[in-house]
C-alpha positions in Angstrom: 0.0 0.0 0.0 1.3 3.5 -1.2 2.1 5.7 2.0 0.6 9.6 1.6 2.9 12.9 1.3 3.8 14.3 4.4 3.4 17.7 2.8 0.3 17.7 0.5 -1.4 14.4 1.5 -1.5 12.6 -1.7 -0.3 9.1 -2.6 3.0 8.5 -3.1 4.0 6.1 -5.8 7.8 4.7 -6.0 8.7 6.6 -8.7 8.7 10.3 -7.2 8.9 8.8 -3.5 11.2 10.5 -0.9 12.1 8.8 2.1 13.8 11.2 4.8 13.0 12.7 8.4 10.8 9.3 9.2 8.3 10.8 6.7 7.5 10.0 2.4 7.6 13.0 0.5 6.9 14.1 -3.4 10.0 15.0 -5.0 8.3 18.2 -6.0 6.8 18.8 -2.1 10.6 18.1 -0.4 11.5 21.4 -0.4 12.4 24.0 2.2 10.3 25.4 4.7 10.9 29.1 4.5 12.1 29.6 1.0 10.0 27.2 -1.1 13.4 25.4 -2.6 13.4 22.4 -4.0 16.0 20.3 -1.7 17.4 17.0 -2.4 19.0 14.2 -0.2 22.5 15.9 -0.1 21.7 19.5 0.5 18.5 19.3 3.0 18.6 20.4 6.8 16.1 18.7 9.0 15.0 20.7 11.9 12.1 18.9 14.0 11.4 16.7 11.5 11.0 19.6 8.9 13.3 20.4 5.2 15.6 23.5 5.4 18.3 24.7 3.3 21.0 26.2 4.4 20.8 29.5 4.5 17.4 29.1 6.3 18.3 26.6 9.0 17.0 28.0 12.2 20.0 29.2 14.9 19.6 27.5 18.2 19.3 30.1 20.7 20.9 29.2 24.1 18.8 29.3 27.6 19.0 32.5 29.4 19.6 32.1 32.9 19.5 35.2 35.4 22.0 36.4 37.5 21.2 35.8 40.8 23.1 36.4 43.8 23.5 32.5 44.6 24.8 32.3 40.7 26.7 35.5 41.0 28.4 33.9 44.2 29.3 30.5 42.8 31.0 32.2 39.8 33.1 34.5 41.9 34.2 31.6 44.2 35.1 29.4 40.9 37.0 32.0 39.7 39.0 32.3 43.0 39.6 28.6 43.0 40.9 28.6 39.5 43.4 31.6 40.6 44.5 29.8 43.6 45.4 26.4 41.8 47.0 28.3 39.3 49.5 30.3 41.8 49.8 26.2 43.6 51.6 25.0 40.7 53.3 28.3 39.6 55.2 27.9 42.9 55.5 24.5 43.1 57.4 24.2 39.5 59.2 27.4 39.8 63.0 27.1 39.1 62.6 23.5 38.6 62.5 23.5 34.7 59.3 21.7 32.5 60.1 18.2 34.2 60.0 17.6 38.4 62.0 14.9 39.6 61.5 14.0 43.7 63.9 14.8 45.9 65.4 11.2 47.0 68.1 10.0 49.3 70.2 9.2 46.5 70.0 12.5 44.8 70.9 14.9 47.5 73.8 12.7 48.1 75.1 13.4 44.3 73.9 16.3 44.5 76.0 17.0 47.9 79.3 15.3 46.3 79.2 17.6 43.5 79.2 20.3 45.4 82.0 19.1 47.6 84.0 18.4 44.6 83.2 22.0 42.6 84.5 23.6 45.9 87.4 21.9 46.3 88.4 22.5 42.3 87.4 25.8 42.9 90.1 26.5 45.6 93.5 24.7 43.6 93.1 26.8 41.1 92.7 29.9 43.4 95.6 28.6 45.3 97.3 27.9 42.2 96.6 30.9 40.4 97.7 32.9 43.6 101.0 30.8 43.9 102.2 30.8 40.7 103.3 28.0 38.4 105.8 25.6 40.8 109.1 24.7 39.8 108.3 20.9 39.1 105.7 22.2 36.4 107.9 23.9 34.1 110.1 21.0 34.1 107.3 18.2 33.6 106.9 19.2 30.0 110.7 18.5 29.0 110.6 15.5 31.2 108.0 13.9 29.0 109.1 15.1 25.5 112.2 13.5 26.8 110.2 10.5 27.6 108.7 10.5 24.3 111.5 10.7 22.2 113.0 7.7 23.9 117.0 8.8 23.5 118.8 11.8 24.6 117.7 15.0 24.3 119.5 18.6 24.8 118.7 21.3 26.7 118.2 24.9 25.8 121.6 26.0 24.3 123.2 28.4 27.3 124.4 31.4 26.6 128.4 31.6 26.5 129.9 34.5 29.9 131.4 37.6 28.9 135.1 37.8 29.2 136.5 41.1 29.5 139.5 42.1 28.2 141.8 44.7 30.1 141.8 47.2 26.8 138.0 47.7 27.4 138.4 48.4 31.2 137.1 52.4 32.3 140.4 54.5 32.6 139.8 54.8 36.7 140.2 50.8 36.6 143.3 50.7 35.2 145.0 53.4 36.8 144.4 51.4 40.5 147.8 50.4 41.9 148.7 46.7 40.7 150.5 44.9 43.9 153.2 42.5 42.0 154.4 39.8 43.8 157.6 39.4 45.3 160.8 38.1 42.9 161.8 34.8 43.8 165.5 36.2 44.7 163.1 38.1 47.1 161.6 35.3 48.7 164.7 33.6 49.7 165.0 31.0 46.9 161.4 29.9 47.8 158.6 29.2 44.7 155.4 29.0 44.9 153.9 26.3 42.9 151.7 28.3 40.0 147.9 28.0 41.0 145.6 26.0 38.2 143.9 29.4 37.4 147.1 32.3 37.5 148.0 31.4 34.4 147.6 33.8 31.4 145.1 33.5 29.1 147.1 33.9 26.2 149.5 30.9 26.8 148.1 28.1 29.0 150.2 25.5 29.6 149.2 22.0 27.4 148.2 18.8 28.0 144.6 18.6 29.5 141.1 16.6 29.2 139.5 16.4 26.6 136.0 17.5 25.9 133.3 17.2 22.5 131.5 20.4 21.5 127.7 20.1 21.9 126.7 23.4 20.4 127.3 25.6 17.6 129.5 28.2 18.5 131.3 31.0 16.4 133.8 33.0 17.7 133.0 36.9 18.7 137.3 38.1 19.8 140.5 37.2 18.1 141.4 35.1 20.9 138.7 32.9 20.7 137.8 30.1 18.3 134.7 28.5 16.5 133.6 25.1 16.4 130.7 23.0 15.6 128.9 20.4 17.6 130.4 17.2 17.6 134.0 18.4 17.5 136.8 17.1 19.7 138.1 19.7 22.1 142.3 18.9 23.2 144.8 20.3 25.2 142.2 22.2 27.3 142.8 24.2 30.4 140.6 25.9 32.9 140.8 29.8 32.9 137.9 30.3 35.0 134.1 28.9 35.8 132.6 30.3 32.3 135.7 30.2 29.7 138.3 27.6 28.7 141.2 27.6 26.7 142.0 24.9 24.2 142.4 23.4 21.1 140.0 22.3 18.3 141.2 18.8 16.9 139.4 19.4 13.7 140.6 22.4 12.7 143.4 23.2 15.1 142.5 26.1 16.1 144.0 27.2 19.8 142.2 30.0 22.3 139.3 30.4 24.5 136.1 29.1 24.4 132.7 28.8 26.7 133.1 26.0 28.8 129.1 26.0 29.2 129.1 25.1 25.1 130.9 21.2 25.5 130.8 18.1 27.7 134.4 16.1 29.4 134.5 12.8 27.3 
């Protein structure tokens, strides 16, 4: 049995039947409420069981409910609450970062050694700084180069003394009086045996240890004489703690040299 239009209240047959809001409409009577528009199954509104299109679909309008003061009261006090949890947790995570990690045992006992040990580093290097470098630590640095290098290793080439030679003496200094020793008719026949260092610089006597160059060394008088490292060093005699006097093998060469510049063989 054919059902009637929910609009016009004819029979519907199949072929113009519309089936939508639990109701059987005429394709020509499903249109909208308001406007008359013919709707379809894809661009229809239902509102209480009625068509609408779009642009008349009736706005839901909200229930108005009137301030009272019990209403009034209840959304002052939320409002508090909300405030107070807020500043809670403000507090609670301040200076602790996004994540909160509990406060065990274990922690405040790293955190306590760190401390400990930031403190302590903190006061060498004061102490250090204060003190200065110690003698051991500029010498560590050589000591394992030398290590290192696994054979023997030089130091820093000295620096040869100054001899001074009587020409370049200030004119006071060479006018002093010069006390000669006694003659040996003077002394009654007796001689003193000459000292290692009285003799003159000019003429030591030979003979002597001898001694390889270990540095470069070029001569800066006339009475002294250059060598190169390696070289045999003969006939040498002492003039004094800085200067020698000898004879290079190699060359043969004879006069004074740093005694600083080679090594007794």
């Amino acid at each position: 049995m054919n059902p009637n239009c929910a609009r016009c209240g004819k029979i519907v047959y199949p072929t113009e039947k519309v089936n939508c809001l639990d109701k059987f409409w005429h394709k020509s009577c499903f249109h909208c409420e308001t406007c008359k528009m013919t709707l379809n199954m894809k661009n229809y509104k239902g509102y209480e069981k009625k068509p609408y299109c779009n642009a008349h679909y009736p706005k839901q309008s909200f229930t108005m409910v009137a301030d009272t003061p019990e209403n009034l009261r209840l959304k002052q006090q939320s409002e508090l609450q909300s405030q107070i949890r807020y500043k809670e947790e403000f507090e609670k995570n301040k200076g602790r970062g996004f994540s909160v990690v509990a406060d065990t045992p274990e922690l405040q006992r790293i955190r306590k050694t760190q401390d400990q040990i930031s403190n302590i580093k903190y006061h060498e290097e004061f102490e250090r700084s204060r003190m200065g470098p110690g003698p051991s630590e500029g010498s560590e640095p050589e000591r394992r180069n030398a290590g290192e290098s696994g054979g023997y290793q030089r130091a820093e080439q000295p620096q040869p003394q100054q001899h001074v030679h009587p020409q370049s003496l200030p004119v006071h200094s060479q006018s002093l009086p010069v006390f000669q020793q006694p003659s040996p008719s003077q002394s009654f026949g007796y001689k003193d045996p000459a000292a290692p260092g009285s003799a003159p610089r000019g003429a030591p006597a030979g003979g002597g240890k001898r001694f390889r160059a270990v540095y470069d060394y070029t001569a800066a008088d006339e009475d002294e004489v250059s060598f190169q490292d390696g070289d045999t060093i003969v006939n040498t005699q002492q003039i004094d703690d800085g200067w020698m006097y000898g004879t290079v093998e190699r060359t043969g060469d004879t006069g004074m040299l740093p005694a600083n510049y080679v090594e007794a063989i």
